[in-house]
BALOBA-1460 file (C-alpha; in Angstrom, 3 decimals):
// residues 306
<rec num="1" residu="x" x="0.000" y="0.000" z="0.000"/>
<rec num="2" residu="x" x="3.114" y="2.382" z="0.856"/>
<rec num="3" residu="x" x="4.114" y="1.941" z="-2.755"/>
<rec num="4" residu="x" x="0.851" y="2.929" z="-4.690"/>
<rec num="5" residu="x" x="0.521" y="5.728" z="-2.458"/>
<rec num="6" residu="x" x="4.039" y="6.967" z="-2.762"/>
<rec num="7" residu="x" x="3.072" y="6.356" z="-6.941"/>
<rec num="8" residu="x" x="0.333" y="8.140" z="-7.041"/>
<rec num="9" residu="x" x="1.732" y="11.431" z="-4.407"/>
<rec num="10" residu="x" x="4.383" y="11.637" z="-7.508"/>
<rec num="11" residu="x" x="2.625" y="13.120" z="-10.155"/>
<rec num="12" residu="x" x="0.769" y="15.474" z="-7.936"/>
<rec num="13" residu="x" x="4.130" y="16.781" z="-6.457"/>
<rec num="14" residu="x" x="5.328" y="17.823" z="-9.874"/>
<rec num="15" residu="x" x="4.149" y="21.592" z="-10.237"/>
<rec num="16" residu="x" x="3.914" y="22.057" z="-13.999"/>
<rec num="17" residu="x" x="0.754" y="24.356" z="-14.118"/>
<rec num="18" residu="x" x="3.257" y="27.416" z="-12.820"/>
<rec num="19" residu="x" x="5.464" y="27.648" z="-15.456"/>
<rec num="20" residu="x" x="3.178" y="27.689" z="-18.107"/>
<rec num="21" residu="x" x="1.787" y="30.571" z="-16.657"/>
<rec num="22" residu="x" x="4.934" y="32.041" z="-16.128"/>
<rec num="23" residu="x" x="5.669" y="31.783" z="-20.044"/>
<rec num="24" residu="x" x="1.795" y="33.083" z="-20.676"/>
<rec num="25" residu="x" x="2.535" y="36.078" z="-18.907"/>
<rec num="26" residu="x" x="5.707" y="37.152" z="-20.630"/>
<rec num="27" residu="x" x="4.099" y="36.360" z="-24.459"/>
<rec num="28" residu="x" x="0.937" y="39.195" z="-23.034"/>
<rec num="29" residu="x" x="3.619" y="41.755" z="-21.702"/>
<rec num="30" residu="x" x="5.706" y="41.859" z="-24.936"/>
<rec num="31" residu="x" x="3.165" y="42.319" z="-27.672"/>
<rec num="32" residu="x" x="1.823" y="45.460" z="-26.255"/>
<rec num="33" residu="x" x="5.330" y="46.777" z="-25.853"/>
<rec num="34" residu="x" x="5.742" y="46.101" z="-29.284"/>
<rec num="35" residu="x" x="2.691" y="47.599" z="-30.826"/>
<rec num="36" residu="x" x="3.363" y="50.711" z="-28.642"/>
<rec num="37" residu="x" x="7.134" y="51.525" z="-29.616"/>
<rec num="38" residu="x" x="5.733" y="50.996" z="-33.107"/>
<rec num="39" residu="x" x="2.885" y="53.956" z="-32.589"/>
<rec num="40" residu="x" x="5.017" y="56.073" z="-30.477"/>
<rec num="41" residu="x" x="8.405" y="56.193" z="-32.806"/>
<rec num="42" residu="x" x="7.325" y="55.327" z="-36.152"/>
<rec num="43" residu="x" x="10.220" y="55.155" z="-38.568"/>
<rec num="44" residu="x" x="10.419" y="57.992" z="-40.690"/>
<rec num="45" residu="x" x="14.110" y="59.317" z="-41.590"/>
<rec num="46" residu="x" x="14.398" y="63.033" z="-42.093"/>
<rec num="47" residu="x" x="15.880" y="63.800" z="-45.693"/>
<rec num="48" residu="x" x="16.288" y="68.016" z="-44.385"/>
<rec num="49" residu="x" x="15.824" y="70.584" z="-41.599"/>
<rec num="50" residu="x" x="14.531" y="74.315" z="-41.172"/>
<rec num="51" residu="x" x="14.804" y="76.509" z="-38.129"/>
<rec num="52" residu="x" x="12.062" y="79.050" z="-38.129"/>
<rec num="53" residu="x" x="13.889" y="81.081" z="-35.186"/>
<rec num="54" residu="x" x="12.073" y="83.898" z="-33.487"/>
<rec num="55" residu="x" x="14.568" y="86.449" z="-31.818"/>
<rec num="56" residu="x" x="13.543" y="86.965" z="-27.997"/>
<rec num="57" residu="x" x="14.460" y="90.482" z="-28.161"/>
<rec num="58" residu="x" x="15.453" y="93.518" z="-29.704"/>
<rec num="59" residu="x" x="19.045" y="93.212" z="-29.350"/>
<rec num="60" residu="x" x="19.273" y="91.646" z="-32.642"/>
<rec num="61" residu="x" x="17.767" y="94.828" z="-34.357"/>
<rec num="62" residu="x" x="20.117" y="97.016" z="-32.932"/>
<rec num="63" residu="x" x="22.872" y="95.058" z="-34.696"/>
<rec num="64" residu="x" x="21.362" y="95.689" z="-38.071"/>
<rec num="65" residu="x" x="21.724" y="99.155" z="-37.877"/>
<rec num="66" residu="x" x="20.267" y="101.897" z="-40.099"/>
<rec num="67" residu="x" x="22.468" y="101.619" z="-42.747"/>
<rec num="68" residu="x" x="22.178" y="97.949" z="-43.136"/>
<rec num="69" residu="x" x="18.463" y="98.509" z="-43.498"/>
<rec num="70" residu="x" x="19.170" y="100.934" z="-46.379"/>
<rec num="71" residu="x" x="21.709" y="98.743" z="-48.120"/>
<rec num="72" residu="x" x="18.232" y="96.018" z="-48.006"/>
<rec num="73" residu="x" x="16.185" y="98.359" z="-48.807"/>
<rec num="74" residu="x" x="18.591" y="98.845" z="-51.951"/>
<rec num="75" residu="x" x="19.107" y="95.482" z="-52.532"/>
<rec num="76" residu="x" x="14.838" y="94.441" z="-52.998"/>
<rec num="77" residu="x" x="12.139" y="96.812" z="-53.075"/>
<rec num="78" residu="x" x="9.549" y="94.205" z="-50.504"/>
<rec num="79" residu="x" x="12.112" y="95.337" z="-48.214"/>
<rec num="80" residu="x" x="9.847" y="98.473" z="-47.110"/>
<rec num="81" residu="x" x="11.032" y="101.106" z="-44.633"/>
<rec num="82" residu="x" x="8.241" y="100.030" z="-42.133"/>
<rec num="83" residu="x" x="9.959" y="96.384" z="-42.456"/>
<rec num="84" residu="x" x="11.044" y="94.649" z="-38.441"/>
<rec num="85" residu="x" x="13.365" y="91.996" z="-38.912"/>
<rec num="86" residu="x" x="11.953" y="89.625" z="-36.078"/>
<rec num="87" residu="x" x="13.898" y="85.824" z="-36.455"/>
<rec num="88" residu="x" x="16.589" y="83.875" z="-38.475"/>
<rec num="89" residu="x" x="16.193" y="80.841" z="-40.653"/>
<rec num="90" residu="x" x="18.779" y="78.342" z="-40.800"/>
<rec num="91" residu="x" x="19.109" y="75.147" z="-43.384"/>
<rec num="92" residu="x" x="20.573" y="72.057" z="-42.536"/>
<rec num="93" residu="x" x="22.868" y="73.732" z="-40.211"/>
<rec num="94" residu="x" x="23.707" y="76.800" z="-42.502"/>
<rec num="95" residu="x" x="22.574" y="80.461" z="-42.060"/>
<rec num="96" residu="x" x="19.844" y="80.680" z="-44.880"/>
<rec num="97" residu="x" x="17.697" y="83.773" z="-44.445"/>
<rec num="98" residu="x" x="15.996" y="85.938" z="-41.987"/>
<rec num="99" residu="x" x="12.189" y="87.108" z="-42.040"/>
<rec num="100" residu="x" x="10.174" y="89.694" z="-40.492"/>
<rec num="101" residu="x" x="6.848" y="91.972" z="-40.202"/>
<rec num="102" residu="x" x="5.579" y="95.225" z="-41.930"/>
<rec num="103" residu="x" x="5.122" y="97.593" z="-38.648"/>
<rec num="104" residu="x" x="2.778" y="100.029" z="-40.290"/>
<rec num="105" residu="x" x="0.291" y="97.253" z="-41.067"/>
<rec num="106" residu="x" x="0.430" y="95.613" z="-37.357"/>
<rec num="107" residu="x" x="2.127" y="98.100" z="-34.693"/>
<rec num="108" residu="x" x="0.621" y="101.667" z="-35.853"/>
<rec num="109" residu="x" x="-2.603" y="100.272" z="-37.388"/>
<rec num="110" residu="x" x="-6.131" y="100.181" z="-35.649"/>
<rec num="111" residu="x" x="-9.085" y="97.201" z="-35.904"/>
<rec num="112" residu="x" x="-10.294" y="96.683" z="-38.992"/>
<rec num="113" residu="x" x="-7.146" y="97.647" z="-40.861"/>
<rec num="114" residu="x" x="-4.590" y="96.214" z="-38.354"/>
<rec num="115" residu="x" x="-3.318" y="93.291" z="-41.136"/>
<rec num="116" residu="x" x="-0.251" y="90.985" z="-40.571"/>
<rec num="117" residu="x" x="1.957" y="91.390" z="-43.322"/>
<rec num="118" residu="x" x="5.500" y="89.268" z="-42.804"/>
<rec num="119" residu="x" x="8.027" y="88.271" z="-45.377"/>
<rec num="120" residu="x" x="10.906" y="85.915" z="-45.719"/>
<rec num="121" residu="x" x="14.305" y="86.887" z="-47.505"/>
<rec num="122" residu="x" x="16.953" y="84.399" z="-48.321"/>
<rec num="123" residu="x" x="20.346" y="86.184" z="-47.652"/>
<rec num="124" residu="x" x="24.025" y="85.310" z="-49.057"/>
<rec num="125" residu="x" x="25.876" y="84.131" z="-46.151"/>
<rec num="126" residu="x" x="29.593" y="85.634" z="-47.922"/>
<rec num="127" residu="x" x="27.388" y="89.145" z="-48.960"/>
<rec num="128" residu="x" x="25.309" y="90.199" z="-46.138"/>
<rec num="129" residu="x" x="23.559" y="92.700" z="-48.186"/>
<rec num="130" residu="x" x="22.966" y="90.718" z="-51.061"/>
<rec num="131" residu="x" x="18.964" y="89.122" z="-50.573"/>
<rec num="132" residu="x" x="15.917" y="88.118" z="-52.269"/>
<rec num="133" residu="x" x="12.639" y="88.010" z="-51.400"/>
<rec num="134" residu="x" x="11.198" y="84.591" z="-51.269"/>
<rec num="135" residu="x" x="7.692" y="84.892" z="-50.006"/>
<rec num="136" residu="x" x="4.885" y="86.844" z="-48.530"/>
<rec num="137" residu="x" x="2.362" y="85.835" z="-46.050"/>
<rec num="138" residu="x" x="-0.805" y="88.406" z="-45.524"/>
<rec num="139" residu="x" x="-3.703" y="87.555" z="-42.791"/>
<rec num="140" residu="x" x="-6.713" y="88.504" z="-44.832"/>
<rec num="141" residu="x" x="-9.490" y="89.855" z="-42.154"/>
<rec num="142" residu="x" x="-12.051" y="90.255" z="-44.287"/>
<rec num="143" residu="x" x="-12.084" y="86.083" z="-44.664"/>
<rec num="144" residu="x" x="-11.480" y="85.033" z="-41.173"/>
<rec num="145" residu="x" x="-14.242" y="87.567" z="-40.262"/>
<rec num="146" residu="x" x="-16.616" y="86.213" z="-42.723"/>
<rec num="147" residu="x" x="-15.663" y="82.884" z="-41.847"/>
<rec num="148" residu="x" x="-15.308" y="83.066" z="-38.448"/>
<rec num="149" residu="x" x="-19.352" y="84.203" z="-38.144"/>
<rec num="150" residu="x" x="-20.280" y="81.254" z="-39.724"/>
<rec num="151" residu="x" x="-18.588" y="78.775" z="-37.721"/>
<rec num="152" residu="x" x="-19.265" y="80.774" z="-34.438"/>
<rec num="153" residu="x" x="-15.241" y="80.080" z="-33.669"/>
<rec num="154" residu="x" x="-11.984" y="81.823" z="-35.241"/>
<rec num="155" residu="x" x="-11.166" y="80.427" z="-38.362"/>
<rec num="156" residu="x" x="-8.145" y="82.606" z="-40.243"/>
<rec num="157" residu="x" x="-7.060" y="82.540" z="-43.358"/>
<rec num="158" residu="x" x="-3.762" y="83.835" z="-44.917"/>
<rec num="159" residu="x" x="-2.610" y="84.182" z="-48.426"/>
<rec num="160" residu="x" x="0.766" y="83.205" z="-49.531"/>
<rec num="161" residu="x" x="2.765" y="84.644" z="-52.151"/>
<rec num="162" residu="x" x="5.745" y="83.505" z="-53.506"/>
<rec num="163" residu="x" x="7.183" y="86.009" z="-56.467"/>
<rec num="164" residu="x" x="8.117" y="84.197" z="-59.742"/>
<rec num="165" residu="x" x="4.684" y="82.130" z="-59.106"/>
<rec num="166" residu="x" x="1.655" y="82.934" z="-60.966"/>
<rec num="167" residu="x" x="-0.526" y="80.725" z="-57.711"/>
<rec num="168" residu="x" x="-1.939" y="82.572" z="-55.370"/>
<rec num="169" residu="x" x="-2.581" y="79.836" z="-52.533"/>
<rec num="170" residu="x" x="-4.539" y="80.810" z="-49.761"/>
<rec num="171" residu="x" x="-4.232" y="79.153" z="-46.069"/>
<rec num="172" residu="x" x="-7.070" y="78.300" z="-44.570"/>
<rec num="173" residu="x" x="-8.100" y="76.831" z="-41.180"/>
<rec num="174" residu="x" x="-11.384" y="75.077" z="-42.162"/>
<rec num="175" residu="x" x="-13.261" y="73.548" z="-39.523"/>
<rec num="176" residu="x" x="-13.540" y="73.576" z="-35.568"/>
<rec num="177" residu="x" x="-12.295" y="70.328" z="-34.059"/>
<rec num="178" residu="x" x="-14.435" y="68.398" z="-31.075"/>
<rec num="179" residu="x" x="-14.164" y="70.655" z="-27.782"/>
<rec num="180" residu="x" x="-11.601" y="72.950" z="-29.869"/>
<rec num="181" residu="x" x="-8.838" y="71.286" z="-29.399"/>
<rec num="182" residu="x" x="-6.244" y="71.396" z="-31.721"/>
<rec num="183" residu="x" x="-6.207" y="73.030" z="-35.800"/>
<rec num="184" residu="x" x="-6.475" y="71.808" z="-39.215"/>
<rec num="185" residu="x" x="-5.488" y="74.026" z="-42.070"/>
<rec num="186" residu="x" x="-4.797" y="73.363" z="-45.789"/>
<rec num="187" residu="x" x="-3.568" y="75.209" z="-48.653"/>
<rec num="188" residu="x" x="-3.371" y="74.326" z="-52.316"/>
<rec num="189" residu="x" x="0.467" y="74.088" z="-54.022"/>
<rec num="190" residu="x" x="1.238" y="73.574" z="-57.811"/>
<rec num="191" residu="x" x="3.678" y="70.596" z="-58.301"/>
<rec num="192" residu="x" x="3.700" y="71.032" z="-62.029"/>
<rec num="193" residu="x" x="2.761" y="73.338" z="-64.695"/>
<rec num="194" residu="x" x="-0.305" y="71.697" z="-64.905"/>
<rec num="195" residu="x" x="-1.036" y="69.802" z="-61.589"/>
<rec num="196" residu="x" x="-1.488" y="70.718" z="-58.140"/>
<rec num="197" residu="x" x="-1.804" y="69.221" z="-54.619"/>
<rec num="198" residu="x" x="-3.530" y="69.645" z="-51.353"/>
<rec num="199" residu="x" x="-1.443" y="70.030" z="-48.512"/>
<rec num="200" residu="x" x="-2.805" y="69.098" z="-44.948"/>
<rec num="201" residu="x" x="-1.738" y="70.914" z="-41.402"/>
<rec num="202" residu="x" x="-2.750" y="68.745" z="-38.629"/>
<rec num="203" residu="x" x="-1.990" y="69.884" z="-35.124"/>
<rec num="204" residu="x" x="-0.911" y="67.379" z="-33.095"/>
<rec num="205" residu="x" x="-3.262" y="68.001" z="-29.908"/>
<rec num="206" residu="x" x="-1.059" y="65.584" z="-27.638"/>
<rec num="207" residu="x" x="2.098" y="67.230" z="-27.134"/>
<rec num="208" residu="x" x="3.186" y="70.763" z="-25.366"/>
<rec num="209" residu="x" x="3.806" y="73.484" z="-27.788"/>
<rec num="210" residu="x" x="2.760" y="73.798" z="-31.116"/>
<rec num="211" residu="x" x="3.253" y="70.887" z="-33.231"/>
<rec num="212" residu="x" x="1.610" y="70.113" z="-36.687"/>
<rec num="213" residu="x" x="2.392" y="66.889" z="-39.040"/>
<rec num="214" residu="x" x="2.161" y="68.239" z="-42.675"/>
<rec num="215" residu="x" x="0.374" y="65.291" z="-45.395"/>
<rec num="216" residu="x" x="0.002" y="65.265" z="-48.783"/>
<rec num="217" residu="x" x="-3.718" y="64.601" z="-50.368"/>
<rec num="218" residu="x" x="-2.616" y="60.937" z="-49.690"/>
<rec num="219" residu="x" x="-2.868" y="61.012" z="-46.282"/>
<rec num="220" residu="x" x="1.193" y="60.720" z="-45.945"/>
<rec num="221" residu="x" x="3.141" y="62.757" z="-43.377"/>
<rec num="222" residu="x" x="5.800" y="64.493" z="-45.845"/>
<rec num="223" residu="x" x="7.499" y="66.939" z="-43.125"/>
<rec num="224" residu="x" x="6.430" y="67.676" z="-39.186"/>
<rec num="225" residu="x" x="6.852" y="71.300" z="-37.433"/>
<rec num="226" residu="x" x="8.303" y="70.508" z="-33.920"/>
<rec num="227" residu="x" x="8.128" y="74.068" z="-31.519"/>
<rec num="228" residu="x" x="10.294" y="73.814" z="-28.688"/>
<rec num="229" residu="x" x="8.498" y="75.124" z="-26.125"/>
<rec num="230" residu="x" x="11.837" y="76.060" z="-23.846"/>
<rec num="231" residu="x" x="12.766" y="78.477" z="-26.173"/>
<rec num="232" residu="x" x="11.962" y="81.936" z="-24.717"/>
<rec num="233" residu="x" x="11.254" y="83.652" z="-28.466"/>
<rec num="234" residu="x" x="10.037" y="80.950" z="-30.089"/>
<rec num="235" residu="x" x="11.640" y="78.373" z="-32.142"/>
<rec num="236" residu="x" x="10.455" y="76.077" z="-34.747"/>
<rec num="237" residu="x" x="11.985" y="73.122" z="-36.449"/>
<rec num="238" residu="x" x="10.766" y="71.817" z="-39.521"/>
<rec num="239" residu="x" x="11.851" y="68.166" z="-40.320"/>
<rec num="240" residu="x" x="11.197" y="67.037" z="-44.037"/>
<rec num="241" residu="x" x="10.949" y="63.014" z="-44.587"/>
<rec num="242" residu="x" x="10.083" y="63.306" z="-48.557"/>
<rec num="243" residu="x" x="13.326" y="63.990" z="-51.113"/>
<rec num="244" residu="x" x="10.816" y="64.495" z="-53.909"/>
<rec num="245" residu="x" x="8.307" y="67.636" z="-51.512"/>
<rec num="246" residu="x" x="11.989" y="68.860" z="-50.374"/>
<rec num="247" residu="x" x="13.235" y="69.680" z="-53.456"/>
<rec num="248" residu="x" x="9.951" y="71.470" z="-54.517"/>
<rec num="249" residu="x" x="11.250" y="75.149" z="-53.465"/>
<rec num="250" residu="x" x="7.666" y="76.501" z="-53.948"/>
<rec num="251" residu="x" x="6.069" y="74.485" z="-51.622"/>
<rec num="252" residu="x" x="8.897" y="74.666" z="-48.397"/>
<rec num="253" residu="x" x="8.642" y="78.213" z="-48.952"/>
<rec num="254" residu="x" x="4.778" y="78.227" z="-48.633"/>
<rec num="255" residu="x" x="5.556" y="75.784" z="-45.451"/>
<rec num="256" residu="x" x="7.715" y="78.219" z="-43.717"/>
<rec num="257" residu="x" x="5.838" y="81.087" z="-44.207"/>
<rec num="258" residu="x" x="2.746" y="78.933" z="-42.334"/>
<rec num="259" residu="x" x="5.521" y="78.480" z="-39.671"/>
<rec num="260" residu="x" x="6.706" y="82.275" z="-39.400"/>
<rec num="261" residu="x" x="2.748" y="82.857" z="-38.843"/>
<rec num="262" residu="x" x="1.977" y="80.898" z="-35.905"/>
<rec num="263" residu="x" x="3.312" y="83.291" z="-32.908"/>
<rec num="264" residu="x" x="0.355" y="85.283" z="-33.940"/>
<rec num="265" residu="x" x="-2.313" y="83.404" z="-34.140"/>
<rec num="266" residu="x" x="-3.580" y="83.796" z="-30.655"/>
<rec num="267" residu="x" x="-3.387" y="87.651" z="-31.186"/>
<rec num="268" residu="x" x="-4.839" y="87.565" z="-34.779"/>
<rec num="269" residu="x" x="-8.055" y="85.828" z="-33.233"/>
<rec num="270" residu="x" x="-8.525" y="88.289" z="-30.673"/>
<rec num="271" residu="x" x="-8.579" y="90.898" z="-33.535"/>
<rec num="272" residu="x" x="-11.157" y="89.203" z="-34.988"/>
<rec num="273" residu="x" x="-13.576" y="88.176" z="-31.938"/>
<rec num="274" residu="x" x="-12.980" y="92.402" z="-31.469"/>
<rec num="275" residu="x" x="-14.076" y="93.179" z="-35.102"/>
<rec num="276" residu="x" x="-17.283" y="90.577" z="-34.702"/>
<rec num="277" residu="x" x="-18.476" y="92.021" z="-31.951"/>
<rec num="278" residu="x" x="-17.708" y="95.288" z="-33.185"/>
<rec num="279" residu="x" x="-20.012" y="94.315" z="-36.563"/>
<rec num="280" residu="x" x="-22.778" y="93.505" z="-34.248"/>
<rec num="281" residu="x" x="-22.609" y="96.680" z="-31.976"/>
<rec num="282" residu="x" x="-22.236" y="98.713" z="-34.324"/>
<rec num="283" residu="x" x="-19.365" y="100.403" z="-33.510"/>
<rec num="284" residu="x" x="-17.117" y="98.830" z="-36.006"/>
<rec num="285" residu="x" x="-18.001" y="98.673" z="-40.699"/>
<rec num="286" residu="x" x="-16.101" y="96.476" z="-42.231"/>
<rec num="287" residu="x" x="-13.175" y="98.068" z="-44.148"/>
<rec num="288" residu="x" x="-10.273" y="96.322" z="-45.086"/>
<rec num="289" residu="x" x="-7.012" y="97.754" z="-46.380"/>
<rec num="290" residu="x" x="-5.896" y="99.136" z="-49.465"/>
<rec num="291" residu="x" x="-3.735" y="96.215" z="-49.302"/>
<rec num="292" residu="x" x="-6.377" y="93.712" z="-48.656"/>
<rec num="293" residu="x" x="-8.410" y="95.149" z="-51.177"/>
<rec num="294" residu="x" x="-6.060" y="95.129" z="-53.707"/>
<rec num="295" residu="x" x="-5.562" y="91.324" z="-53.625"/>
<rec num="296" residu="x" x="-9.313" y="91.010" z="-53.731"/>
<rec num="297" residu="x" x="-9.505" y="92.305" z="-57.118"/>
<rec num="298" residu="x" x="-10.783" y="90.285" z="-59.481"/>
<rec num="299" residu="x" x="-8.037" y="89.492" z="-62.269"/>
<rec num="300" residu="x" x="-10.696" y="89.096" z="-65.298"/>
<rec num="301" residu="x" x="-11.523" y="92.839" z="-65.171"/>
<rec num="302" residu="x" x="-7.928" y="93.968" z="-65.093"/>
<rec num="303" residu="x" x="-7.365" y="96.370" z="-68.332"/>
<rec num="304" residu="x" x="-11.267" y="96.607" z="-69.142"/>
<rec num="305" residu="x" x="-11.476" y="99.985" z="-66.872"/>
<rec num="306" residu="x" x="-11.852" y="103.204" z="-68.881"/>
């Protein structure tokens, strides 16, 4: 009897349900890992870099000087008198341009012809003086007020300009978001003579600062704008992860000037909340700029006036 019962004690004393567990467990604990490093770092391998770099403070102006602003103003006429160089713009590591605000049009102007007017000069890193305007970017009220009453929320709208281009691509923010969080804006950019593309601005809502992943009218994320949020001016870097978008000059100029733009949003929509309620109190008529109005015209009846 000793026997059997030392037989049949045997199988019972060897513990075999525990480690199967054991090796359960560690399958359950790695596929999530996985799946998660795979969300949280996808593999995209930047191609190019921009700085958008906002100086802090004034100290940079002073260095300019008034006779460097006259040798700019020399060197392209969209370098106005009124013109505020405000940041720097560096490209993969080298100096590349600087950009900057009209002052007449923001500082000195009252609501409803206060306008944001900035532009972005490449510069010649050997020739200080020697530049060339590469873009414009003007806030058009008139839009974002129009829009803005019909979505009952601040949607703006710019209008880039790059000289040498016959497109005249405007930037729109489009819709209102679910408990207004986050942005999405767009803007139309030629890719041939013939053929254009939608570009997509999609702020990411889950990080500090202002971040935005830029897609094509596929869907695919083609460049990101990273702010870092520890920088007391403001600083923005640009990463590119398509060759074929960051050789397109047109269209990484019409990227950075969204960029140089995006200090003053929070500013721009407080202009026009004030110009809304304005309209409705009567205390305010709607009448833009000479500038604004000018790039309202319509094209077709250019040459047909007496």
């Amino acid at each position: 009897m000793s026997k059997k019962a030392r037989t049949r004690k045997t199988p019972k004393a060897a513990a075999q349900p525990p480690p199967a567990e054991e090796v359960k467990t560690d399958v359950k604990t790695k596929k999530p890992d996985d799946k998660e490093k795979g969300k949280k770092a996808p593999k995209l391998t930047a191609v190019g870099e921009i700085f958008v770099d906002f100086w802090a403070t004034s100290l940079h102006l002073a260095k300019i000087g008034i006779m460097q602003n006259m040798r700019y103003q020399a060197a392209s006429r969209a370098f106005t008198k009124d013109f505020a160089i405000n940041g720097a713009i560096q490209k993969d590591g080298k100096d590349f341009g600087f950009f900057g605000y009209r002052k007449d049009s923001w500082d000195e102007a009252q609501l409803p012809n206060r306008r944001l007017i900035m532009k972005f000069f490449q510069q010649d890193p050997e020739k200080e003086e020697k530049i060339q305007h590469e873009g414009t970017v003007e806030w058009m009220m008139m839009e974002s007020v129009r829009a803005s009453i019909s979505a009952a929320d601040q949607l703006l709208t710019f209008r880039l300009l790059v000289p040498g281009s016959n497109v005249v691509c405007d930037l729109k923010r489009e819709y209102t978001r679910f408990l207004k969080h986050g942005e999405n804006l767009s803007f139309i950019t030629p890719v041939t003579e013939d053929e254009f593309q939608i570009i997509e601005l999609d702020e990411d809502r889950f990080t500090i600062g202002s971040d935005w992943e830029v897609k094509d009218q596929a869907g695919k994320v083609i460049a990101y704008v990273d702010e870092s949020v520890f920088n007391v001016g403001g600083k923005f870097k640009i990463r590119f992860y398509d060759e074929t978008w960051y050789k397109r000059k047109d269209f990484v100029t019409r990227l950075i000037l969204f960029v140089m733009t995006l200090k003053y949003h929070d500013e721009i929509k407080k202009d026009v909340k004030k110009i809304i309620e304005g309209l409705r109190n009567g205390t305010l008529k709607l009448k833009p700029s000479h500038d604004e109005k000018a790039l309202m015209l319509n094209p077709r009846t250019w040459g047909r006036r007496a």
